[in-house]
C-alpha positions in Angstrom: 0.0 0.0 0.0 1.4 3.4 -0.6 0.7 6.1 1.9 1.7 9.7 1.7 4.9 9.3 3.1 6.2 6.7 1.4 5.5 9.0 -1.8 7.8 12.1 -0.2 10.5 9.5 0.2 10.6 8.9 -3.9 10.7 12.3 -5.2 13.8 14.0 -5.9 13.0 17.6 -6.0 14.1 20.9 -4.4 11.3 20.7 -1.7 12.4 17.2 -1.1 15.2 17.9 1.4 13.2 20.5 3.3 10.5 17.8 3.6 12.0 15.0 4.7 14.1 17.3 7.5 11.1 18.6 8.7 9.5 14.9 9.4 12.6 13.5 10.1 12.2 10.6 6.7 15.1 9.0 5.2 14.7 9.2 1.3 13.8 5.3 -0.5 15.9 6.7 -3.1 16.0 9.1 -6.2 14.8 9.3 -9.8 17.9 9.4 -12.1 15.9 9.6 -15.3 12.8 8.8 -16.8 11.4 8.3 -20.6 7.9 8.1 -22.4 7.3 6.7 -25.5 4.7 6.4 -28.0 4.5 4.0 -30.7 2.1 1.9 -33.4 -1.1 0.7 -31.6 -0.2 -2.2 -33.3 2.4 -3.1 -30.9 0.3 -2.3 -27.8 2.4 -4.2 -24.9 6.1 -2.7 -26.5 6.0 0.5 -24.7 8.3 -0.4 -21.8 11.0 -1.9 -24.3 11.0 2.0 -26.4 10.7 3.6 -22.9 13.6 2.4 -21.3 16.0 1.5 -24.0 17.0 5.1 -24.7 17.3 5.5 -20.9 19.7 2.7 -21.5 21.8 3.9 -24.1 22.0 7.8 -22.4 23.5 5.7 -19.3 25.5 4.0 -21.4 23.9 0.4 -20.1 22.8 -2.7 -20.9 20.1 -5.0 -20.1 21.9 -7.0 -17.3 24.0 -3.7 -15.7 21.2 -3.4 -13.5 20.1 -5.2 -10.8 16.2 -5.4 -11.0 13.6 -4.8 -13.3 10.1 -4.4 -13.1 8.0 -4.2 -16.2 4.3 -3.9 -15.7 2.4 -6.9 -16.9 -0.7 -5.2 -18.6 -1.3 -9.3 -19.4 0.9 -12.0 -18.8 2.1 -12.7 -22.5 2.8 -9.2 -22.4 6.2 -9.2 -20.3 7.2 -11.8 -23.0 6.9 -9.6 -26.0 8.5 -7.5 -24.4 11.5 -9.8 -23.9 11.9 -10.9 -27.2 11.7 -7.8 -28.8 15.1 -6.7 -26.8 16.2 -9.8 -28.1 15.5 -9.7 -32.2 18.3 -8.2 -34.1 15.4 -6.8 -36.9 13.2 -5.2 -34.4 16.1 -3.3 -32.4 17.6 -2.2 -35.6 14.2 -1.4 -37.4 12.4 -0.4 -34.3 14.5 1.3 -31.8 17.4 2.1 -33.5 20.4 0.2 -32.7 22.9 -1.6 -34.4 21.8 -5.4 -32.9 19.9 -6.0 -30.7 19.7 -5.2 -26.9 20.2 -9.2 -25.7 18.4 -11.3 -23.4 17.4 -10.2 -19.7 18.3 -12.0 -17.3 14.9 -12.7 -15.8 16.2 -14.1 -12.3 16.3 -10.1 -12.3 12.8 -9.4 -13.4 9.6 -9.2 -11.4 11.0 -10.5 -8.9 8.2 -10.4 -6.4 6.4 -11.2 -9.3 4.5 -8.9 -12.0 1.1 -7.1 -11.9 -0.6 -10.5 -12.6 0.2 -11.6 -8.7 1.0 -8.4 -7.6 -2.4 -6.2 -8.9 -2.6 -3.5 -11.5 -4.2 -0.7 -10.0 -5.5 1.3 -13.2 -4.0 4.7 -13.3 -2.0 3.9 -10.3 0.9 1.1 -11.5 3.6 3.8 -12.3 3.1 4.9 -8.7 3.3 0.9 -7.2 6.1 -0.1 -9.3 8.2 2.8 -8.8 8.0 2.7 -5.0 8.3 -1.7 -5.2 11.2 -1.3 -6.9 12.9 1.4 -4.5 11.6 -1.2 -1.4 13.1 -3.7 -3.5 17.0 -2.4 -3.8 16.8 -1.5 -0.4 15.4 -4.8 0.9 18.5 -6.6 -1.4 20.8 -3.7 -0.3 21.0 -3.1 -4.6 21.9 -0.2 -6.2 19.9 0.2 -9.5 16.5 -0.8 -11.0 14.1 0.4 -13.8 10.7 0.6 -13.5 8.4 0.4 -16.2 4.5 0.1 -17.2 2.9 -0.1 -20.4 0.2 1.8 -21.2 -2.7 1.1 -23.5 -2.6 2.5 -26.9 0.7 1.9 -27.6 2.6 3.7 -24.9 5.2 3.0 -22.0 6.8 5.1 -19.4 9.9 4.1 -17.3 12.2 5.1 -14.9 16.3 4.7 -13.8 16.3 4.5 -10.2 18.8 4.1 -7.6 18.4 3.6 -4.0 19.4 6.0 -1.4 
């Protein structure tokens, strides 16, 4: 469940210092950067894979450099697509970009906890419970890095590099 506090503890902005002074909190950990993306509704259930590989490649990272993921299972299969899109040379060069493709995730990595099928999907609410999993998640595995993801129907996917306090 999130509560009010635990959402001051994931926010790195200006006010976020003052905050967490004045109620005595210890920050979860911080943003480092964050991407949207839009693509073909066609290939609903892809957004997390054009959301976070440009996060990726401004970080200079790949696939296994961090140690959790979380990518929101809109339906099971879904995670899947995901997956093997990272992992077909055509569809990262066509697609995203790249020279080859991204490779294959190491999944002991992903959804640990497991995904949104076990987990819930809260509509218009998963951003906000994978993003604070994740930070409970590095600190419970004293980890350093994660990515958070969701995708969003219509085509779309959001994500975010974060790294625990």
């Amino acid at each position: 469940m999130v509560n009010n506090m635990d959402l001051v503890l994931i926010f790195d902005v200006p006010f976020g210092e003052e905050a967490l002074k004045r109620h005595d909190l210890k920050p979860l950990g911080r943003i480092v950067d964050s991407q949207w993306a839009g693509l073909d509704p066609a290939q609903m259930g892809l957004g997390p894979v054009h959301a976070a590989t440009p996060i990726l490649k401004r970080h200079g990272l790949g696939l296994n450099d961090l140690d959790y993921w979380e990518i929101n299972e809109a339906f099971a299969a879904q995670v899947l697509g995901c997956l093997a899109a990272w992992k077909d040379d055509k569809y990262c060069k066509e697609q995203l970009g790249l020279e080859r493709a991204m490779g294959e995730l190491d999944e002991e990595k992903l959804n640990v906890d497991g995904g949104a099928v076990a987990l819930g999907h809260p509509v218009g609410a998963s951003g906000a419970r994978i993003v604070l999993h994740m930070l409970k998640l590095l600190k419970r595995k004293n980890a350093k890095r994660g990515m958070a993801s969701i995708c969003i129907g219509g085509g779309l996917g959001g994500a975010m590099l974060l790294e625990a306090a």
